[in-house]
LUMVO-913727 format. One record per residue: x, y, z of N, C-alpha, C in turn; chain; residue in three letters. Coordinates in Angstrom, 2 decimals, decimal comma, always signed. Layout:
<rs>
r n.u = X	n.v = Y	n.w = Z	ca.u = X	ca.v = Y	ca.w = Z	c.u = X	c.v = Y	c.w = Z	chain = A	resn = ALA
...
</rs>
This chain:
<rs>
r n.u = -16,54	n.v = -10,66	n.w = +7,97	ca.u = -16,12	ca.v = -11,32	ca.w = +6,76	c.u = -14,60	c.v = -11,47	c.w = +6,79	chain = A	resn = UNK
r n.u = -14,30	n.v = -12,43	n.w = +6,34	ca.u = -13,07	ca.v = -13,03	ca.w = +6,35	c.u = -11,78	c.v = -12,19	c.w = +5,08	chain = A	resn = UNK
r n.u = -10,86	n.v = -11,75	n.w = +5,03	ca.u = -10,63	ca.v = -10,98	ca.w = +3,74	c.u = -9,73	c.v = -12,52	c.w = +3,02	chain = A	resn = UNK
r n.u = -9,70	n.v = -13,66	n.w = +3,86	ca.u = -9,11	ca.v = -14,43	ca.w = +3,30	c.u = -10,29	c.v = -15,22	c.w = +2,63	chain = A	resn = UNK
r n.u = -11,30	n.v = -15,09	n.w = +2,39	ca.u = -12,16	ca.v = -15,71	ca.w = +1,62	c.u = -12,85	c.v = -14,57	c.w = +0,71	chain = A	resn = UNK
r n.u = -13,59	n.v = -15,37	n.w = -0,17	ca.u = -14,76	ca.v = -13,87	ca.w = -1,15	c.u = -15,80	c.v = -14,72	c.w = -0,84	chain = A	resn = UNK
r n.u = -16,93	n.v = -14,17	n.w = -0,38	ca.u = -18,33	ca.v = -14,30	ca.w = +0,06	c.u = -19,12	c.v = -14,05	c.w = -1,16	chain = A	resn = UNK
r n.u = -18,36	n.v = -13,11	n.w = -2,12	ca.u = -19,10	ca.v = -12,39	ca.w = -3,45	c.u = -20,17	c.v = -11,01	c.w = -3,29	chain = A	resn = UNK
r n.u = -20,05	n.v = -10,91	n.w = -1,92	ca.u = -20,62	ca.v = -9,48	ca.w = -1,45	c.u = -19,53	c.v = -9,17	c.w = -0,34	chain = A	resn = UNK
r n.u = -19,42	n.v = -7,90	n.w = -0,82	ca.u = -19,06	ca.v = -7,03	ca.w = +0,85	c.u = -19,42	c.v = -5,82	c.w = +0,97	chain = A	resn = UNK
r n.u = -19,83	n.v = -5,72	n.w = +2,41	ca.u = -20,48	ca.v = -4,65	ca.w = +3,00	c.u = -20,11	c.v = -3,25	c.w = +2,82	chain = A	resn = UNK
r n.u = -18,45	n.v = -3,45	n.w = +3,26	ca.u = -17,57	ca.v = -2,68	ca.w = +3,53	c.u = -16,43	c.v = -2,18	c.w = +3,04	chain = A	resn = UNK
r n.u = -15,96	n.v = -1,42	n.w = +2,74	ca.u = -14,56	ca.v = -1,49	ca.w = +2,56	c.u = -13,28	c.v = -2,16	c.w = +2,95	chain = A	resn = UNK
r n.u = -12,47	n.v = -2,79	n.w = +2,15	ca.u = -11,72	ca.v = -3,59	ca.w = +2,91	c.u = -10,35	c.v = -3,56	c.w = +2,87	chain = A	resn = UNK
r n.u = -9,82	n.v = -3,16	n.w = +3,48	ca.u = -8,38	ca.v = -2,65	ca.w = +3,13	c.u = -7,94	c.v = -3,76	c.w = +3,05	chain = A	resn = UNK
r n.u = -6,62	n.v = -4,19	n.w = +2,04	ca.u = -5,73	ca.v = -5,44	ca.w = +1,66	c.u = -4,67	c.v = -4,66	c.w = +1,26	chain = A	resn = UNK
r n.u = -3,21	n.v = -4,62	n.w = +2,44	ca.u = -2,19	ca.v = -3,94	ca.w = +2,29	c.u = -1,22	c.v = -4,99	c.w = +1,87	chain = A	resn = UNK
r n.u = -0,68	n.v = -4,56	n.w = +0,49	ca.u = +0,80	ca.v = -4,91	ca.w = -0,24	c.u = +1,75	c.v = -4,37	c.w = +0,01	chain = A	resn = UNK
r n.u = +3,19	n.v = -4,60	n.w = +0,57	ca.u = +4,20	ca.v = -4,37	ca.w = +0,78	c.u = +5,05	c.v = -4,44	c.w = -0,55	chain = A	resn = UNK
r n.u = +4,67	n.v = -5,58	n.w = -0,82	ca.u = +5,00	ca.v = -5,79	ca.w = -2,15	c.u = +4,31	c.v = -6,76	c.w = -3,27	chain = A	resn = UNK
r n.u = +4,43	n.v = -6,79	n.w = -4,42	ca.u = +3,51	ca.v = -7,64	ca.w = -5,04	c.u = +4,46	c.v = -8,51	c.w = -6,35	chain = A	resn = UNK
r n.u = +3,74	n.v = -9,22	n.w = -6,91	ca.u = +3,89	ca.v = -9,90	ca.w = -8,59	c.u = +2,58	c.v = -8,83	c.w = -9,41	chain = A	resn = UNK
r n.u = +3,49	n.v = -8,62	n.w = -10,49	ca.u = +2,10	ca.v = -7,84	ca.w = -11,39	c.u = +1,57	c.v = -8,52	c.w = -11,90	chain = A	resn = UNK
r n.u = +1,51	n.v = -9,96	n.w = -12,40	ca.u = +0,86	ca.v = -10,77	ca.w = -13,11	c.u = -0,11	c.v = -11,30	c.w = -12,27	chain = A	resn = UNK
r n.u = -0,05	n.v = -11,72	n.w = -11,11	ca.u = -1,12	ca.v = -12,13	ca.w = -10,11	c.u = -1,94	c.v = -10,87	c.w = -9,65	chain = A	resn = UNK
r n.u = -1,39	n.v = -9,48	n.w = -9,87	ca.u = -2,27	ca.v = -8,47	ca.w = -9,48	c.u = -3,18	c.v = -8,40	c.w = -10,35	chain = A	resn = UNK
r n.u = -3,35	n.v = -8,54	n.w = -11,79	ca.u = -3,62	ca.v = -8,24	ca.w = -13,13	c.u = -4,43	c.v = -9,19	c.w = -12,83	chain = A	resn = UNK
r n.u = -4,22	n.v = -10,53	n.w = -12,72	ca.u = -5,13	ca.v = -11,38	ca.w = -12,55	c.u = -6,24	c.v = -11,05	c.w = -11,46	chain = A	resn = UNK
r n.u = -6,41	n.v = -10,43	n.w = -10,37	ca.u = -6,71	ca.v = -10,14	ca.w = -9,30	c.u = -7,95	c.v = -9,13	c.w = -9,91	chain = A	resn = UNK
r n.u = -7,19	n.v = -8,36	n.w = -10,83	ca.u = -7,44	ca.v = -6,91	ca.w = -10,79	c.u = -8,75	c.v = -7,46	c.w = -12,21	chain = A	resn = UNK
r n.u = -8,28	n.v = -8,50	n.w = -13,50	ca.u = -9,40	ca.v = -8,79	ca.w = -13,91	c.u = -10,65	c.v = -9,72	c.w = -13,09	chain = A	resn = UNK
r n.u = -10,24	n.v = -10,42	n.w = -12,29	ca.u = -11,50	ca.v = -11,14	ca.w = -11,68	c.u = -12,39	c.v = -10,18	c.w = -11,14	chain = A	resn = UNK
r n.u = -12,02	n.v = -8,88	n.w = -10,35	ca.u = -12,61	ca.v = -8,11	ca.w = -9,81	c.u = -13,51	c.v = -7,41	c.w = -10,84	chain = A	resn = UNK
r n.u = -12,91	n.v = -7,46	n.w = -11,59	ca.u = -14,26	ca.v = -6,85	ca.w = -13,01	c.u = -14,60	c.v = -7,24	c.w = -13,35	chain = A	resn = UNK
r n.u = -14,75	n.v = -8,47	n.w = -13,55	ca.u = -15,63	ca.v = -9,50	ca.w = -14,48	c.u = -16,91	c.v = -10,07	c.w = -13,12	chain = A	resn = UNK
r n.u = -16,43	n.v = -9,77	n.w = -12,03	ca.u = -17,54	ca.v = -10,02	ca.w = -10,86	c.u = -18,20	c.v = -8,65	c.w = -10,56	chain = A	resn = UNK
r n.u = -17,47	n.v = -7,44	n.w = -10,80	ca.u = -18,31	ca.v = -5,92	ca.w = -10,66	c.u = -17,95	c.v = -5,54	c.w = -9,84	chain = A	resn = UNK
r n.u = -16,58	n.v = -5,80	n.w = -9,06	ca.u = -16,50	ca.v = -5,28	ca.w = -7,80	c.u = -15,46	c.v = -4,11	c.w = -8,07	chain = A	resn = UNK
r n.u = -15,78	n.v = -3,15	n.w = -7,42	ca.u = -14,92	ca.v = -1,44	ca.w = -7,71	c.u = -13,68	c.v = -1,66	c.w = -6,59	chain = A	resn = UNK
r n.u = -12,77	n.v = -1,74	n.w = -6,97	ca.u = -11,51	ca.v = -1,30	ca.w = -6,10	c.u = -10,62	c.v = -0,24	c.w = -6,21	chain = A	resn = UNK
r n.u = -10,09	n.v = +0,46	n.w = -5,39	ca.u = -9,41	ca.v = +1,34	ca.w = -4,62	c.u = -7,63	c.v = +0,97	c.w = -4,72	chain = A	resn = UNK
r n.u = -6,66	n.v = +1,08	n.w = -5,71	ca.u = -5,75	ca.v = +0,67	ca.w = -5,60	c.u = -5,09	c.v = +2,44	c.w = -4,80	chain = A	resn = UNK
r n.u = -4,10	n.v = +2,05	n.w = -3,57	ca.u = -3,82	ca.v = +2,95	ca.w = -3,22	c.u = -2,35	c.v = +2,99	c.w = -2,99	chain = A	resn = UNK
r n.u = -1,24	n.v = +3,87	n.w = -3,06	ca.u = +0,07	ca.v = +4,36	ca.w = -3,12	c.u = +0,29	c.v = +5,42	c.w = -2,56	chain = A	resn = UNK
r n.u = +0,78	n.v = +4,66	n.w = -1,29	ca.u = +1,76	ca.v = +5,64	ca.w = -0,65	c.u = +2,84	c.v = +5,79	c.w = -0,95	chain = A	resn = UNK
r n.u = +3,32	n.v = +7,08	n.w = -1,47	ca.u = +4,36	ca.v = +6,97	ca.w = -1,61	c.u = +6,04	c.v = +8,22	c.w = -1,21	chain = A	resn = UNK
r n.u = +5,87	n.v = +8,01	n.w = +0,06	ca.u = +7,35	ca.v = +8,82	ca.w = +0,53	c.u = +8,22	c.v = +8,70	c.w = +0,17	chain = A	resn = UNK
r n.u = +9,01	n.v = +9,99	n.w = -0,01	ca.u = +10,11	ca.v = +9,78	ca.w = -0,62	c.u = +11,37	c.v = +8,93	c.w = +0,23	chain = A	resn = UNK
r n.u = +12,22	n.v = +8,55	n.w = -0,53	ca.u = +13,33	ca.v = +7,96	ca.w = -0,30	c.u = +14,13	c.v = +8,17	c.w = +1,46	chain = A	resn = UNK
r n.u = +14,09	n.v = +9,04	n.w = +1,32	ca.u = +14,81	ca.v = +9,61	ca.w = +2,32	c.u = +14,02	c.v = +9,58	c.w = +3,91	chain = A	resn = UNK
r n.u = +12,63	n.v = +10,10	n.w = +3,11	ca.u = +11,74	ca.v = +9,98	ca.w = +4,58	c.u = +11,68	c.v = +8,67	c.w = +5,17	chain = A	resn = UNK
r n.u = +10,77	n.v = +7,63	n.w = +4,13	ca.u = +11,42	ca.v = +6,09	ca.w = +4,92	c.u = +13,02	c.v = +5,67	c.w = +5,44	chain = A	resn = UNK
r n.u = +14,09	n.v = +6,07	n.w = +4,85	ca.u = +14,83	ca.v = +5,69	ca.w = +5,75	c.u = +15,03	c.v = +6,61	c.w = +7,09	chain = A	resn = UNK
r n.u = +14,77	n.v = +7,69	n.w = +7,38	ca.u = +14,38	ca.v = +8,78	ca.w = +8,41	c.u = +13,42	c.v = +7,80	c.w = +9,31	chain = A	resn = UNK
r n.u = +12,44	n.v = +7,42	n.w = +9,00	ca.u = +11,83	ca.v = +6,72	ca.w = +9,57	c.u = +12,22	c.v = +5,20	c.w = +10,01	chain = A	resn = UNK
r n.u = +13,26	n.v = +4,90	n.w = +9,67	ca.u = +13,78	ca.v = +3,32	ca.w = +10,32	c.u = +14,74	c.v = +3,70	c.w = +11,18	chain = A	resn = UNK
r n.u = +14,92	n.v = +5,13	n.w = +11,22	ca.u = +15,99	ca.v = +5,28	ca.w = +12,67	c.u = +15,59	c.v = +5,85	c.w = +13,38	chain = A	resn = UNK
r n.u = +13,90	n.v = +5,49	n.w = +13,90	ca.u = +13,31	ca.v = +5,83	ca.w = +15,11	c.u = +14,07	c.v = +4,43	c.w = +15,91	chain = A	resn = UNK
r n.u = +13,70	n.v = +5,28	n.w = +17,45	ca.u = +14,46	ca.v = +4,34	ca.w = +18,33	c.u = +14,04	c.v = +3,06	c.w = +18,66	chain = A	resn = UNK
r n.u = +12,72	n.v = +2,61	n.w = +18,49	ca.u = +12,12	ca.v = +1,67	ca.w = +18,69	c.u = +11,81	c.v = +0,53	c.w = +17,81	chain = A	resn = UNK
r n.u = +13,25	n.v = +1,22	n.w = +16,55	ca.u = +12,74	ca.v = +0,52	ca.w = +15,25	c.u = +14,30	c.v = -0,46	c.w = +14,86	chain = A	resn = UNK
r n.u = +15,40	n.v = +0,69	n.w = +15,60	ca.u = +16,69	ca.v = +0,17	ca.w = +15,69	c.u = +17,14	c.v = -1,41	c.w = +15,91	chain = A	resn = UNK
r n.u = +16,99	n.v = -1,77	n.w = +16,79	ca.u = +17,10	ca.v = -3,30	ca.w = +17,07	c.u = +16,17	c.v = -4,45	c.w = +16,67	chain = A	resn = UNK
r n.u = +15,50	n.v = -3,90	n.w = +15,95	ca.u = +14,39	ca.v = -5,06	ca.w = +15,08	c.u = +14,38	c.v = -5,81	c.w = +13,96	chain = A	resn = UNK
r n.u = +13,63	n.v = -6,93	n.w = +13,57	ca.u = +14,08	ca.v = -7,62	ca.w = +12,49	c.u = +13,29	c.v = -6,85	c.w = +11,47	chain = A	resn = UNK
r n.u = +12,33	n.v = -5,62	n.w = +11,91	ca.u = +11,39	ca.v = -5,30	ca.w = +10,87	c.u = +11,70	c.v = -5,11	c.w = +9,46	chain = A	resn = UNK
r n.u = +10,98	n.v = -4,91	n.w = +8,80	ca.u = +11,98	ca.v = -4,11	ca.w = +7,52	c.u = +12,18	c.v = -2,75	c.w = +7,22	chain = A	resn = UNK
r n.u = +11,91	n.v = -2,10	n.w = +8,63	ca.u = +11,76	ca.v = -0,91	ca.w = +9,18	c.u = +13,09	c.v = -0,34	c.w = +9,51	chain = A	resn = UNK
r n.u = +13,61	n.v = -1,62	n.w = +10,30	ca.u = +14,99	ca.v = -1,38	ca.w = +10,59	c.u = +15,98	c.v = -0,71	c.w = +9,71	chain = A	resn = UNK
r n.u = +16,99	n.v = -0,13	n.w = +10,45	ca.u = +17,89	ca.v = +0,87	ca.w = +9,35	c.u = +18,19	c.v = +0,19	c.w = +8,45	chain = A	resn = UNK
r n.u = +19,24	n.v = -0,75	n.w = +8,61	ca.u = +20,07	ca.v = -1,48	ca.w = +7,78	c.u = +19,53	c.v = -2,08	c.w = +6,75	chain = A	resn = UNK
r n.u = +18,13	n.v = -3,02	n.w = +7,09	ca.u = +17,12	ca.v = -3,49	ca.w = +6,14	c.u = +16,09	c.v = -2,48	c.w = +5,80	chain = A	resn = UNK
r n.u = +16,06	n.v = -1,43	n.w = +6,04	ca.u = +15,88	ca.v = -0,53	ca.w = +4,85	c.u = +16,57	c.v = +0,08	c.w = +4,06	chain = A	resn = UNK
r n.u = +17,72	n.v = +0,68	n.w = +4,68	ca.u = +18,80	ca.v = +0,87	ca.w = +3,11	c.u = +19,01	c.v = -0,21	c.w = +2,03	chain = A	resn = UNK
r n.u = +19,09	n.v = -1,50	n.w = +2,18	ca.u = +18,96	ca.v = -2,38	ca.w = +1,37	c.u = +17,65	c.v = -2,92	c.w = +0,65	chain = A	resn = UNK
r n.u = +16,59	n.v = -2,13	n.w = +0,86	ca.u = +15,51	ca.v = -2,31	ca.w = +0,48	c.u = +15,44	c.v = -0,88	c.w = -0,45	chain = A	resn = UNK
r n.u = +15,63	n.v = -0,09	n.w = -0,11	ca.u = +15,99	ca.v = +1,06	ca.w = -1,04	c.u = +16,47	c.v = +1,13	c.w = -2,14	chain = A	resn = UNK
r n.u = +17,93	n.v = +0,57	n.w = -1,72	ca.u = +18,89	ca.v = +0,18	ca.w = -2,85	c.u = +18,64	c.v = -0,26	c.w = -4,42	chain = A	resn = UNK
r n.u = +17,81	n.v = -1,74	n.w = -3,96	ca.u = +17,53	ca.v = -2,55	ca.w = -4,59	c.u = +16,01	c.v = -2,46	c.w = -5,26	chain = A	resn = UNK
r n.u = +15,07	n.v = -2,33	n.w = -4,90	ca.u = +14,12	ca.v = -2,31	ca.w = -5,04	c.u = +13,46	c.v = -0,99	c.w = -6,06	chain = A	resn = UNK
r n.u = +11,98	n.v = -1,34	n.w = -6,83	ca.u = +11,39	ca.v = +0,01	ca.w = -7,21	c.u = +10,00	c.v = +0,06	c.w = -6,49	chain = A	resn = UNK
r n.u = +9,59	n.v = +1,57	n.w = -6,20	ca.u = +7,88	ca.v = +1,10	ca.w = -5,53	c.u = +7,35	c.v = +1,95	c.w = -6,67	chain = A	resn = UNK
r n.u = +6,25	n.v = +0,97	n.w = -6,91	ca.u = +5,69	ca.v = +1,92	ca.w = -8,46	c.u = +4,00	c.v = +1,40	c.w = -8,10	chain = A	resn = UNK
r n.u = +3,27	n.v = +2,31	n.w = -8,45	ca.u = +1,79	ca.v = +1,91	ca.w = -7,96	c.u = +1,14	c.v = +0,72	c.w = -9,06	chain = A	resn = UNK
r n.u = -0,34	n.v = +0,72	n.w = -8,05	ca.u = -0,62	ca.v = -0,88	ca.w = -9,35	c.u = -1,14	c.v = -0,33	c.w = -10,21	chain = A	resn = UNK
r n.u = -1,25	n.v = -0,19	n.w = -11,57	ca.u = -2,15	ca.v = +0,37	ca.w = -12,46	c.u = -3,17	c.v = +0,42	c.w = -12,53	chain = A	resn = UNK
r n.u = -4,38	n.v = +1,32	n.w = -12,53	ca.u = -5,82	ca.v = +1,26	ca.w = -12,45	c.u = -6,70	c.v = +2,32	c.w = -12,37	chain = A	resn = UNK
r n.u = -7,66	n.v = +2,58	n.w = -13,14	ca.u = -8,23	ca.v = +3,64	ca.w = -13,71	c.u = -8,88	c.v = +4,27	c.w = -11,98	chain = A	resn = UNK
r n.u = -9,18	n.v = +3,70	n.w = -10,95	ca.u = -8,95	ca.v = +3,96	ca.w = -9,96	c.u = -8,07	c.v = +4,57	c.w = -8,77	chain = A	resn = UNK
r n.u = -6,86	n.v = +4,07	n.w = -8,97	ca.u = -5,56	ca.v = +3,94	ca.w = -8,33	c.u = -5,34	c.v = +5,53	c.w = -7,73	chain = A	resn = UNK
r n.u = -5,12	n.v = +5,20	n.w = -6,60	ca.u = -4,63	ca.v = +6,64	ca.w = -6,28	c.u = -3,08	c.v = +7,00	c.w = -5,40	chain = A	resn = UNK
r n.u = -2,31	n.v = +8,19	n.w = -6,09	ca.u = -0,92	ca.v = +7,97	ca.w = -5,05	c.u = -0,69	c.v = +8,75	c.w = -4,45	chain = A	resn = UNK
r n.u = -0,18	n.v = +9,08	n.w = -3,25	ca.u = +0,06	ca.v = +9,77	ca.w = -2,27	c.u = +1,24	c.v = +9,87	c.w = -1,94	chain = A	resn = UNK
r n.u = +1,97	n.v = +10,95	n.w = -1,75	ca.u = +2,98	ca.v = +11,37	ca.w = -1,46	c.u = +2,48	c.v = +11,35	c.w = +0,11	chain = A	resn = UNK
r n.u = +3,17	n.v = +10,66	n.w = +1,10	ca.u = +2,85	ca.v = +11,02	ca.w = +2,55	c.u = +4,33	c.v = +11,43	c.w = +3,06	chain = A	resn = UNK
r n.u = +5,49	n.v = +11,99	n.w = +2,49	ca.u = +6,44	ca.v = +12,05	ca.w = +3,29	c.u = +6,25	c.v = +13,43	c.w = +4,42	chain = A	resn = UNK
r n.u = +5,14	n.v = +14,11	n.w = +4,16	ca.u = +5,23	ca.v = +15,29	ca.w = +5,28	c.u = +3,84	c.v = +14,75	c.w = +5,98	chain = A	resn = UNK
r n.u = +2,71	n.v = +14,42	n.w = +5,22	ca.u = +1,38	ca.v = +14,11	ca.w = +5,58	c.u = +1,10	c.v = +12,87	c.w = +6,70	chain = A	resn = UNK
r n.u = +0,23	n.v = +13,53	n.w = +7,98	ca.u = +0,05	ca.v = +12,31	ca.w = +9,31	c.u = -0,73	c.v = +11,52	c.w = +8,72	chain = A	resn = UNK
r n.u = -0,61	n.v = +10,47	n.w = +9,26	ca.u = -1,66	ca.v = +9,20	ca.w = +8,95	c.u = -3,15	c.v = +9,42	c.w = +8,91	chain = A	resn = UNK
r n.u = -3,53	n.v = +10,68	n.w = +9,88	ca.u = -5,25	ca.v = +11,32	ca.w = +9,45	c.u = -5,13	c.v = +12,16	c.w = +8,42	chain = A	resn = UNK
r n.u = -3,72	n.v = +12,56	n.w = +7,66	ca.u = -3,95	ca.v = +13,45	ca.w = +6,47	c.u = -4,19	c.v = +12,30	c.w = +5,23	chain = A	resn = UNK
r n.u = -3,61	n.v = +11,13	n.w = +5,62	ca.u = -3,67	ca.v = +10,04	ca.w = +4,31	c.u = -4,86	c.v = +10,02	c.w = +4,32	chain = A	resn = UNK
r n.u = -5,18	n.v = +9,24	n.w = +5,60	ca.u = -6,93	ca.v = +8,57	ca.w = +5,28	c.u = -7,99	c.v = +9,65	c.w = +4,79	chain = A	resn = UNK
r n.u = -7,75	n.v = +11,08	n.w = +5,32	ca.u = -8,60	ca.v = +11,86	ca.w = +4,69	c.u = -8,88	c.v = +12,12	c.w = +3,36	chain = A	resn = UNK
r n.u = -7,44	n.v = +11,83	n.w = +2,64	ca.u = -7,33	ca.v = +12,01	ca.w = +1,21	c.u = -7,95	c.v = +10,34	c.w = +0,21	chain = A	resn = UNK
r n.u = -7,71	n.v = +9,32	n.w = +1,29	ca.u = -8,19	ca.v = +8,11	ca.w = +0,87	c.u = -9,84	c.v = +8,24	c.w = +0,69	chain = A	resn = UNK
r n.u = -10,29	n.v = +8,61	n.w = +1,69	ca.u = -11,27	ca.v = +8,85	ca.w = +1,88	c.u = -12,63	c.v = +9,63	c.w = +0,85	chain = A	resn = UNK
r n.u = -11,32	n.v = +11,01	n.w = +0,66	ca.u = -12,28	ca.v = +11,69	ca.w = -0,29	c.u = -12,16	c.v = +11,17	c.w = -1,82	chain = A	resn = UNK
r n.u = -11,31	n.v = +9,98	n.w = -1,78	ca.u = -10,93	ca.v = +9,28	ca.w = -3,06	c.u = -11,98	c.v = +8,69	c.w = -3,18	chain = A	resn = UNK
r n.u = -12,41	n.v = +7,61	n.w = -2,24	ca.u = -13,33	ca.v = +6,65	ca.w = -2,53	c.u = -14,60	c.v = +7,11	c.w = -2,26	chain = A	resn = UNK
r n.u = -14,76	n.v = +8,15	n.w = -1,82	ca.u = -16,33	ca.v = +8,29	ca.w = -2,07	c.u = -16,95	c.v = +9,16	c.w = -2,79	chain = A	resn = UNK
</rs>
């Protein structure tokens, strides 16, 4: 299944990762999904400040246009707020010490 289309069933779980969003199109998003019955999983990671930029001065991250990169992450820091999407679902995670099998485990025991 395509996550760029709705079929109006899915099998599976489907991860749809936001970097960033509009709350008014989420809201919108977030009522269609209930008015069709479908249960979603809003999820927030959320490390602290310091750890993401710790993490854009890995070496492989230095010379990139990512937004990983040092420079364009201090300015993403700066400027920006990360605040989760609202939802009687929603779950947030502090991952600044936790490996990527400690997230999904905790995702995990969220959604089922």
């Amino acid at each position: 299944m395509s996550q760029n289309g709705y079929s109006g069933m899915t099998l599976k779980l489907w991860p749809i990762l936001l970097d960033h969003y509009n709350a008014v199109e989420v809201n919108q998003y977030l009522e269609f999904f209930m008015e069709q019955g479908i249960t979603i999983f809003p999820i927030h990671l959320n490390p602290n400040k310091e750890a993401l930029y710790e993490r854009s001065m890995a070496c492989d991250r230095v010379n990139s246009h990512k937004i990983s990169n040092q420079e364009a992450m201090a300015k993403v820091l700066a400027e920006m707020k990360f605040s989760r999407i609202e939802h009687l679902n929603s779950l947030s995670i502090d991952n600044t010490e936790l490996s990527a099998c400690d997230v999904a485990k905790l995702i995990v025991a969220h959604v089922s």
